[in-house]
Backbone of each chain as nested JSON, in Angstrom:
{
  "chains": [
    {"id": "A", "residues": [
      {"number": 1, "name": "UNK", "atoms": {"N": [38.847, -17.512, 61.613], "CA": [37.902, -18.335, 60.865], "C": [36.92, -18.994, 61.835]}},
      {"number": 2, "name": "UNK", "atoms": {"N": [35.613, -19.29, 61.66], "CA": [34.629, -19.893, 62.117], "C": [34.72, -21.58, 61.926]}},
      {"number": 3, "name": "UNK", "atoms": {"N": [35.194, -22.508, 62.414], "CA": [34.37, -23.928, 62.404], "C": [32.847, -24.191, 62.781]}},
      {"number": 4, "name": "UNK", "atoms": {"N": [32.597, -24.645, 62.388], "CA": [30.928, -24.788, 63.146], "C": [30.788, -26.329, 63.579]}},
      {"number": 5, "name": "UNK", "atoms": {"N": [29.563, -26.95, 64.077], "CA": [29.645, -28.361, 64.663], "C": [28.032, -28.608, 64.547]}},
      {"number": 6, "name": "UNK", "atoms": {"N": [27.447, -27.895, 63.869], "CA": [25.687, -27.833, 63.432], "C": [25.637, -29.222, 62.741]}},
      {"number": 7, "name": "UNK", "atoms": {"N": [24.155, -29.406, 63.437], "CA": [23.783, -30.848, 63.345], "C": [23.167, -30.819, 61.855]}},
      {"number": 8, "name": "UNK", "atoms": {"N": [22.618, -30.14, 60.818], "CA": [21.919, -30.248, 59.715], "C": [22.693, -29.382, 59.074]}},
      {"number": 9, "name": "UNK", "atoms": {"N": [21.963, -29.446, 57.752], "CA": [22.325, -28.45, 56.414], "C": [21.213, -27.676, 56.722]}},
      {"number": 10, "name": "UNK", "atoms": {"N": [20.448, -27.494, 57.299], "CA": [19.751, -26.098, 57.326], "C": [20.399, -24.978, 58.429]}},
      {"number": 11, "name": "UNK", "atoms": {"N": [20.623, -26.032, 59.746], "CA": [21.724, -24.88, 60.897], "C": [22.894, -24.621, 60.179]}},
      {"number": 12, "name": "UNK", "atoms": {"N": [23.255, -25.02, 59.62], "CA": [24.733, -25.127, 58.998], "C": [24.384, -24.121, 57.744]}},
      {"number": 13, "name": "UNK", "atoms": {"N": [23.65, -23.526, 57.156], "CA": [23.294, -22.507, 56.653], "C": [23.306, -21.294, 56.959]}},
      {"number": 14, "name": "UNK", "atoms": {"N": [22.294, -21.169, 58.184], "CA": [21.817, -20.398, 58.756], "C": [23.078, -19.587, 59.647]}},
      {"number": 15, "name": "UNK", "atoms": {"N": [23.951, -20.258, 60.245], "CA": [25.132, -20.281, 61.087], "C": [26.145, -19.592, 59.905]}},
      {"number": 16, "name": "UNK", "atoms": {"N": [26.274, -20.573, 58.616], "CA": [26.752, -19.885, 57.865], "C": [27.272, -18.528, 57.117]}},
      {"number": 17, "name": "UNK", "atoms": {"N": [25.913, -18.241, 57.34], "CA": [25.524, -16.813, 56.485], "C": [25.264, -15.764, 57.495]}},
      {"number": 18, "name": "UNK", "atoms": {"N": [25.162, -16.398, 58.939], "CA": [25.164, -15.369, 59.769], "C": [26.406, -14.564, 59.981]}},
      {"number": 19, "name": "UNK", "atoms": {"N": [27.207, -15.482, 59.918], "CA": [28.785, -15.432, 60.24], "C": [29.548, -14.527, 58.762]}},
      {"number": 20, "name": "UNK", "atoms": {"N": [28.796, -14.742, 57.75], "CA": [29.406, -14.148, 56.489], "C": [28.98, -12.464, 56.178]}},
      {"number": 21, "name": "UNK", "atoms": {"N": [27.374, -12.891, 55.941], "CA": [26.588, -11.852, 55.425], "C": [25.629, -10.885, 56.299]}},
      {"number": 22, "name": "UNK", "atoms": {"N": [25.459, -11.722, 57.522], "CA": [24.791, -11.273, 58.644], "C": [23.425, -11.962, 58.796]}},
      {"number": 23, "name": "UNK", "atoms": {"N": [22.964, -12.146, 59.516], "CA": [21.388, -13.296, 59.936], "C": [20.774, -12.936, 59.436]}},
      {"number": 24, "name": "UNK", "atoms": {"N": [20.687, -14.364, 58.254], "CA": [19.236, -14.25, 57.589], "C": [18.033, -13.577, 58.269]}},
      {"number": 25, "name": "UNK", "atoms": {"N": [17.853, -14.39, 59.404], "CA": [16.413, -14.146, 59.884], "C": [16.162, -12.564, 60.22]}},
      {"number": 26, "name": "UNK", "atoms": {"N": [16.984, -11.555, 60.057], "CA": [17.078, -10.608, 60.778], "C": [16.44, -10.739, 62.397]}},
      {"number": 27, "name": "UNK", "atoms": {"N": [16.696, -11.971, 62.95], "CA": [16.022, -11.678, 64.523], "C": [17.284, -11.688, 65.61]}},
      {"number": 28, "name": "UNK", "atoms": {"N": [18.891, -11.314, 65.305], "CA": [19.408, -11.096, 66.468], "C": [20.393, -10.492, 66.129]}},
      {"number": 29, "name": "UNK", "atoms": {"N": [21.829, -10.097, 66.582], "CA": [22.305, -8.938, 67.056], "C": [22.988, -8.648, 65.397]}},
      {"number": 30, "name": "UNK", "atoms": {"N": [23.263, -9.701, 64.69], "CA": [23.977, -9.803, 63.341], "C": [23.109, -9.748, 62.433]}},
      {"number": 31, "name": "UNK", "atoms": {"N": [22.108, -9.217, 62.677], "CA": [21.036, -8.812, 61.259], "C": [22.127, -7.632, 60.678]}},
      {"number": 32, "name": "UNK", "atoms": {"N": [22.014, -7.992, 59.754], "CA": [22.589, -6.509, 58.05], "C": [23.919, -6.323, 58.682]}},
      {"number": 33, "name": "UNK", "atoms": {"N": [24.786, -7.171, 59.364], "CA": [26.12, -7.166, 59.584], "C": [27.125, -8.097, 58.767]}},
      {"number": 34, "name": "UNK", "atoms": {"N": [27.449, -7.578, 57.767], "CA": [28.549, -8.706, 57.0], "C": [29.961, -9.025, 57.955]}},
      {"number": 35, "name": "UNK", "atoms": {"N": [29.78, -9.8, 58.549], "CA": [31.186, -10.517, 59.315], "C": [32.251, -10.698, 57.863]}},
      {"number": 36, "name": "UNK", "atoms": {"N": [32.266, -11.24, 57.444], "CA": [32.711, -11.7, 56.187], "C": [33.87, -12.553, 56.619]}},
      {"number": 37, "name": "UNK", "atoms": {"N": [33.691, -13.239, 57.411], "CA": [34.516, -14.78, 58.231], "C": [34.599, -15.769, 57.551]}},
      {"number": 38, "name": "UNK", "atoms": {"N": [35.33, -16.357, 57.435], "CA": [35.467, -17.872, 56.504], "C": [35.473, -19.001, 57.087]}},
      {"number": 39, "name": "UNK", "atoms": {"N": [34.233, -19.288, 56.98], "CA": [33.377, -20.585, 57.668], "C": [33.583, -21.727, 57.239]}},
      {"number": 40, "name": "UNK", "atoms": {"N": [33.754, -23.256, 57.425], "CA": [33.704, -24.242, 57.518], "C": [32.885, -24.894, 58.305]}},
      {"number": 41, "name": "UNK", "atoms": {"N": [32.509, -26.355, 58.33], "CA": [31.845, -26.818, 59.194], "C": [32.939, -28.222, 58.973]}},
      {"number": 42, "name": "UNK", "atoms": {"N": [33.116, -28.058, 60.537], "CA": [34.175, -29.087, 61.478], "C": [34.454, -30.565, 60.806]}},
      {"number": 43, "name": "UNK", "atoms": {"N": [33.512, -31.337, 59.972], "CA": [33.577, -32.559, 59.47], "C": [33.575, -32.296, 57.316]}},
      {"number": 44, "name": "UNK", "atoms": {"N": [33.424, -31.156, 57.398], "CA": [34.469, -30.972, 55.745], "C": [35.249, -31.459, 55.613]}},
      {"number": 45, "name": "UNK", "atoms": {"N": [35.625, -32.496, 54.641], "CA": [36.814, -33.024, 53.838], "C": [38.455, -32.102, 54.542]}},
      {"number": 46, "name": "UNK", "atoms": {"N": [38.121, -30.999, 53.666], "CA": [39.419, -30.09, 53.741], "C": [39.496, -29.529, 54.894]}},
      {"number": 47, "name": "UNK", "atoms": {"N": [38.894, -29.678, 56.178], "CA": [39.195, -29.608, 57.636], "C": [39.655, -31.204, 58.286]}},
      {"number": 48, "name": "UNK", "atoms": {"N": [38.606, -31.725, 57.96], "CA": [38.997, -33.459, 58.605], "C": [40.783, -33.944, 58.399]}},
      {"number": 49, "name": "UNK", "atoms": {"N": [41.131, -33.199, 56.687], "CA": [42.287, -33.446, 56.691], "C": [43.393, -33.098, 57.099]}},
      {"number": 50, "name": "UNK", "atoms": {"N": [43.24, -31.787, 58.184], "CA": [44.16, -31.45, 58.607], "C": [43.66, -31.405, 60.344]}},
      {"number": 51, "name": "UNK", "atoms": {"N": [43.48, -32.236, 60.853], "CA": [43.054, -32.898, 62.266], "C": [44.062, -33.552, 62.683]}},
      {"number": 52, "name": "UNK", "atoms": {"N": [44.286, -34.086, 63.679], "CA": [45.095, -35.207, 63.399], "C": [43.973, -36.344, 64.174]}},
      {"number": 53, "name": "UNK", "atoms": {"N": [44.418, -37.438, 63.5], "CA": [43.418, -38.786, 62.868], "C": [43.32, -39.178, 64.648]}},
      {"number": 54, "name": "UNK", "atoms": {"N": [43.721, -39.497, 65.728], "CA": [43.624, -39.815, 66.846], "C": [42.337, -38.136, 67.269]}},
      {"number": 55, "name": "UNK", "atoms": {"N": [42.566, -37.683, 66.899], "CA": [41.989, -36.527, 68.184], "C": [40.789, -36.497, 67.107]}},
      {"number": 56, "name": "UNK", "atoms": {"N": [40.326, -36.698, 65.516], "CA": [39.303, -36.811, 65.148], "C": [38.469, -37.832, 65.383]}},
      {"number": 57, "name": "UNK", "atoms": {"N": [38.976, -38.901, 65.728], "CA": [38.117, -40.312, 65.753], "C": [37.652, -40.182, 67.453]}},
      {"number": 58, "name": "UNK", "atoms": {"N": [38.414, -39.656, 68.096], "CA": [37.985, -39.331, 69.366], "C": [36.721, -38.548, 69.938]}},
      {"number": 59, "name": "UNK", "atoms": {"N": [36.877, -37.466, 69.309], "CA": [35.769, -36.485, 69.391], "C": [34.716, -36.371, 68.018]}},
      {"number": 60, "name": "UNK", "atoms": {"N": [34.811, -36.812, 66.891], "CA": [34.007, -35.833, 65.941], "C": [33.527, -37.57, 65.135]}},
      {"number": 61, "name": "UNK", "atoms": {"N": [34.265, -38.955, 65.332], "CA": [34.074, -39.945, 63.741], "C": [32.479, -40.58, 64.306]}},
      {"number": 62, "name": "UNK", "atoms": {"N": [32.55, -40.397, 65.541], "CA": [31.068, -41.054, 65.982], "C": [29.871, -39.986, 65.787]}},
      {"number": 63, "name": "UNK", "atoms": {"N": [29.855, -38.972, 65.948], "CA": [29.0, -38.164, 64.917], "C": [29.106, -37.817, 63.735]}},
      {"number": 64, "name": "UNK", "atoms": {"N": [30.181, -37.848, 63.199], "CA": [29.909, -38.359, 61.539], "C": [29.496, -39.233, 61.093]}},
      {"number": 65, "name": "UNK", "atoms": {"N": [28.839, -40.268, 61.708], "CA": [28.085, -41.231, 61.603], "C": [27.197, -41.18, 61.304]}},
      {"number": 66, "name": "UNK", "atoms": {"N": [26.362, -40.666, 62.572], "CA": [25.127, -40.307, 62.568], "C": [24.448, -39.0, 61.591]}},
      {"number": 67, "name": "UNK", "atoms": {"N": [25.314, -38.025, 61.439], "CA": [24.705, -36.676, 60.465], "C": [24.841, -36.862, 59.594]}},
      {"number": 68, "name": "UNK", "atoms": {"N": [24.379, -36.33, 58.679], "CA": [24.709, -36.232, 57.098], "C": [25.321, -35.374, 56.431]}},
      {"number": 69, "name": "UNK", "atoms": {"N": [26.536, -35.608, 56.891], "CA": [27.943, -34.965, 56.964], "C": [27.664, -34.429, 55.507]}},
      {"number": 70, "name": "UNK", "atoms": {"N": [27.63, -34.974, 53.84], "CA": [28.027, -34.307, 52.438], "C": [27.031, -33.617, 52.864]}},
      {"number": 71, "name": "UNK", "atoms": {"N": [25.403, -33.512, 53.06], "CA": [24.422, -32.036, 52.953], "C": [25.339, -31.243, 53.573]}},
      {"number": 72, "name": "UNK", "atoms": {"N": [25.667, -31.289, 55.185], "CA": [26.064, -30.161, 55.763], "C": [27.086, -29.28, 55.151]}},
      {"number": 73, "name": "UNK", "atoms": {"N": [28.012, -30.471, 54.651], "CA": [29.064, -29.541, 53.673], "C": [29.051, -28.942, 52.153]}},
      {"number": 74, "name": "UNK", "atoms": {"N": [27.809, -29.291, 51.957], "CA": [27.202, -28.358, 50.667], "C": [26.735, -27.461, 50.983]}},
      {"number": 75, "name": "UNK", "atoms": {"N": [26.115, -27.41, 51.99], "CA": [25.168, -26.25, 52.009], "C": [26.275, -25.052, 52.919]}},
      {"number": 76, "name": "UNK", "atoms": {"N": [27.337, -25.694, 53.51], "CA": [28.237, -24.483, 53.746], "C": [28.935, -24.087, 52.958]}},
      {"number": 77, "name": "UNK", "atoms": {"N": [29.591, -24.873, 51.57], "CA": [30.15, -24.743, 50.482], "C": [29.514, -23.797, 49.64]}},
      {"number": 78, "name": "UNK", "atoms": {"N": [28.046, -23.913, 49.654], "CA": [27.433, -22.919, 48.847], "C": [27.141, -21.294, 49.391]}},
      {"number": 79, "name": "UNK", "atoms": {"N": [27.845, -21.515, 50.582], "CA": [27.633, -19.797, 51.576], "C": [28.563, -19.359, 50.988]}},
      {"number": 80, "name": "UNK", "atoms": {"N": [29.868, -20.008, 51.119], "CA": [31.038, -19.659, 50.804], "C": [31.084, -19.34, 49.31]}},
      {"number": 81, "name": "UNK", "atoms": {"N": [30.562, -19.757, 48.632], "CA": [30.371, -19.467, 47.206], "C": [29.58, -18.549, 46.706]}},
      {"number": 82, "name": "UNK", "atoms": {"N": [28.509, -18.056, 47.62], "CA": [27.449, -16.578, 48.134], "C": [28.634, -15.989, 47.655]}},
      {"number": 83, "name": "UNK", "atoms": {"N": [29.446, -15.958, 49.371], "CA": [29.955, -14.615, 49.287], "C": [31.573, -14.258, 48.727]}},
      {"number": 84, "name": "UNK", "atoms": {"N": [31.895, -15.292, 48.033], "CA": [32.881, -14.934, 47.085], "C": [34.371, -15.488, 47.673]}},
      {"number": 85, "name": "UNK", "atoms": {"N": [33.653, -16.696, 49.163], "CA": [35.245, -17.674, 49.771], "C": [35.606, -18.696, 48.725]}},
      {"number": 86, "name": "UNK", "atoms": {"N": [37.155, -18.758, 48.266], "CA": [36.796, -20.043, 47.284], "C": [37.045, -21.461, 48.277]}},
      {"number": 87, "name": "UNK", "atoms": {"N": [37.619, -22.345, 47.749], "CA": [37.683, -23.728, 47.91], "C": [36.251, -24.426, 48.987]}}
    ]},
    {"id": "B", "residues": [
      {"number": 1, "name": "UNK", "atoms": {"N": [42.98, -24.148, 51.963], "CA": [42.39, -23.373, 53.66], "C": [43.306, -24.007, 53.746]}},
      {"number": 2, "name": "UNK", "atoms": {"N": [43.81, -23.195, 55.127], "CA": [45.155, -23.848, 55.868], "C": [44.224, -23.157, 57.485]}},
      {"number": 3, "name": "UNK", "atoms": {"N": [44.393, -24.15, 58.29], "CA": [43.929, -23.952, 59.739], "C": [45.213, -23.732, 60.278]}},
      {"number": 4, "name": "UNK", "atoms": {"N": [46.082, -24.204, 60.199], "CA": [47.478, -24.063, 60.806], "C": [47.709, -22.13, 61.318]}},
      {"number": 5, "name": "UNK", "atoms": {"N": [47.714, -21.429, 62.425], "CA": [48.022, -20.104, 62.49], "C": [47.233, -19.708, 62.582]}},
      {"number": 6, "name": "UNK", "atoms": {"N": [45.978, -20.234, 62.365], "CA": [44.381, -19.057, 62.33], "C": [44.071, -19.157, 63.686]}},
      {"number": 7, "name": "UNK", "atoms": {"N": [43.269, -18.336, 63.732], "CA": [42.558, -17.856, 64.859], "C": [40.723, -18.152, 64.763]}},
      {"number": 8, "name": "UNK", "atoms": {"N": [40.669, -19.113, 65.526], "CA": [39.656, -19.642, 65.362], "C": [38.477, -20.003, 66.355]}},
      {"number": 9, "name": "UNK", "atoms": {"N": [37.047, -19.278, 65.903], "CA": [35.865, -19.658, 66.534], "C": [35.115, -20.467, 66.28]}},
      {"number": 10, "name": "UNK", "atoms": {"N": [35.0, -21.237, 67.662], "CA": [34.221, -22.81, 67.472], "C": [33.162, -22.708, 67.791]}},
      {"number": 11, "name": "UNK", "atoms": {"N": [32.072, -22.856, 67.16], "CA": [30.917, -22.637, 67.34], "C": [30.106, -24.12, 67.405]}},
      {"number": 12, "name": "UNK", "atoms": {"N": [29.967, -24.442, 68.29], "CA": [29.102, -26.292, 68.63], "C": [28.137, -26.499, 69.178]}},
      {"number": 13, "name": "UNK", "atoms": {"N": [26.989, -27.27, 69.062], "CA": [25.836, -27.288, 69.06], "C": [25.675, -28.42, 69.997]}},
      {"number": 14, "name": "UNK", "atoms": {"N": [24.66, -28.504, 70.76], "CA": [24.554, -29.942, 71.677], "C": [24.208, -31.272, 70.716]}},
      {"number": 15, "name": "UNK", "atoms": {"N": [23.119, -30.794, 69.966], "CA": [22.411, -32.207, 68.808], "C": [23.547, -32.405, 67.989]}},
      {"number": 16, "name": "UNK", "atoms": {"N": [24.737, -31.516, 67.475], "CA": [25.805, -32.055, 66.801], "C": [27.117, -32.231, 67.499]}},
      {"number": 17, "name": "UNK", "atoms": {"N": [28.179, -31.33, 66.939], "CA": [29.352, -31.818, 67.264], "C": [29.456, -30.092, 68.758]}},
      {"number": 18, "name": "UNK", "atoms": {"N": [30.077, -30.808, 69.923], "CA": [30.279, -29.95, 71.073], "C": [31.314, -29.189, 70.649]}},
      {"number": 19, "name": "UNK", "atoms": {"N": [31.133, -27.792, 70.894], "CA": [32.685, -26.841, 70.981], "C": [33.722, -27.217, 71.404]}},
      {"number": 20, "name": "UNK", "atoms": {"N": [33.555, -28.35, 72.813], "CA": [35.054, -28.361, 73.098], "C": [35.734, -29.51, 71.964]}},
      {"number": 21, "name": "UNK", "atoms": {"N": [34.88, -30.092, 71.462], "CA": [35.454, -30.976, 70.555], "C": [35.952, -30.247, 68.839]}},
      {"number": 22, "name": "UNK", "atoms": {"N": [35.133, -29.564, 68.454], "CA": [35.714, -28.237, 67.637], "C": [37.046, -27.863, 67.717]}},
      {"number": 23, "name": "UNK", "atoms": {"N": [37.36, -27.301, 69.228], "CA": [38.185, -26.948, 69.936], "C": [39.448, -27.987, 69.7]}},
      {"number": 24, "name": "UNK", "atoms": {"N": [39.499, -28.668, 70.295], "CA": [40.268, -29.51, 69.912], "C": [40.976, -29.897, 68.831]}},
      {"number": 25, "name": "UNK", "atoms": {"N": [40.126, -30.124, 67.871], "CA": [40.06, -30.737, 66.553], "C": [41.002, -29.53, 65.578]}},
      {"number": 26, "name": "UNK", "atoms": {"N": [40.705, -27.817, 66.633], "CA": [41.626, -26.827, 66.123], "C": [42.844, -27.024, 66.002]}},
      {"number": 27, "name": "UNK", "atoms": {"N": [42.904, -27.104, 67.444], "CA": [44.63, -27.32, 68.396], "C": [45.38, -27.847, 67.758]}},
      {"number": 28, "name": "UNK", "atoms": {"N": [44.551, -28.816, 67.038], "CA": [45.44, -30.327, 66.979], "C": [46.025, -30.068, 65.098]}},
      {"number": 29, "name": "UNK", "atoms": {"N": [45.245, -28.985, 64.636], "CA": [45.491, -28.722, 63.936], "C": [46.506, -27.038, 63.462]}},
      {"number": 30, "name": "UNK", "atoms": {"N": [46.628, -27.273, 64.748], "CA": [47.571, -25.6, 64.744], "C": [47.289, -24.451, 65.043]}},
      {"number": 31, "name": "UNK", "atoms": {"N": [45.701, -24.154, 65.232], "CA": [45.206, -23.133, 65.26], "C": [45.037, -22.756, 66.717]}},
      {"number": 32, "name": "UNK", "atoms": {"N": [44.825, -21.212, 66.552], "CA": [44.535, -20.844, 68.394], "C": [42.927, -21.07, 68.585]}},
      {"number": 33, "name": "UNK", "atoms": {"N": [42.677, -21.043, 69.526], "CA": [41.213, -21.114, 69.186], "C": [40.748, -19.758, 70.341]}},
      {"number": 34, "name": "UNK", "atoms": {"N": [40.358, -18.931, 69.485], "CA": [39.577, -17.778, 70.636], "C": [38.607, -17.695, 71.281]}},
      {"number": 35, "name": "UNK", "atoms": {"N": [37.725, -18.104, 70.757], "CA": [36.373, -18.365, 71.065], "C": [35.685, -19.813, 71.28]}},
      {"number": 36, "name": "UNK", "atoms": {"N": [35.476, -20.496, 72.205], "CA": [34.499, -21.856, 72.139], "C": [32.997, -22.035, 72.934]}},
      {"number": 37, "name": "UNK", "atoms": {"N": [31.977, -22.097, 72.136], "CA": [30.945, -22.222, 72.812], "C": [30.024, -23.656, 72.357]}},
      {"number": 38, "name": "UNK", "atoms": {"N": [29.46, -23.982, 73.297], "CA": [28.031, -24.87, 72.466], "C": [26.357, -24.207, 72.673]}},
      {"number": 39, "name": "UNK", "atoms": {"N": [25.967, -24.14, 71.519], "CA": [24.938, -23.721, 71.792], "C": [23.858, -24.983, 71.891]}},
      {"number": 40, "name": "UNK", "atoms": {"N": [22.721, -24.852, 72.66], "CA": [21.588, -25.47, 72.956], "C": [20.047, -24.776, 72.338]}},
      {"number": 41, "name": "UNK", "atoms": {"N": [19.446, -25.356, 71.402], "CA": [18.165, -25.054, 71.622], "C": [16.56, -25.748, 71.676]}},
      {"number": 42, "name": "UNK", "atoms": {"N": [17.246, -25.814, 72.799], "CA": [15.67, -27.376, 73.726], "C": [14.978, -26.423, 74.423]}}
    ]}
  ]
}
């Protein structure tokens, strides 16, 4: 499986679907390549909860601060829902 | 999703969260982690 650590809901897309369906942009090696990997991005609910709470607040709660952690996890929620990952 | 047993690529960005912290955040959750990088684009 892929975690990702993308600062927006647009990288966090893009990263997304590269990893699933193959790069949007068609500009690098994963153009028209379906990986078909099951992606998350690192500060999702249903990843955060299985961290353990010392090693998340360490590395990841001070940039969840700052990003806008629910976009990022919609817009990876909705890749996953592209290509047919549930939860 | 269960992370516990997976095999997992961390993919981390400098403006967001770093791979080795990805990385980590695997471990700690059970998983191997195969792959860790951060990417940069400045």
């Amino acid at each position: 499986m892929v975690l990702l650590g993308t600062p927006n809901a647009e990288s966090s897309r893009l990263y997304a679907m590269t990893v699933t369906e193959g790069d949007p942009s068609w500009a690098g090696a994963l153009a028209g390549v379906a990986l078909g990997l099951p992606v998350y991005h690192v500060m999702e609910e249903t990843v955060k909860t299985q961290v353990a709470p010392e090693v998340y607040e360490e590395h990841i709660a001070l940039m969840e601060m700052v990003l806008e952690a629910g976009d990022i996890a919609q817009a990876v929620q909705e890749v996953r829902a592209q290509t047919g990952q549930g939860d | 999703m269960k992370i516990q047993g997976k095999k997992v690529i961390a993919l981390g960005e400098r403006d967001g969260v770093q791979g080795s912290a990805i990385a980590a955040c695997a471990q700690s959750a059970g998983a191997e982690v195969v792959l860790e990088t951060t990417y940069c684009f400045v």
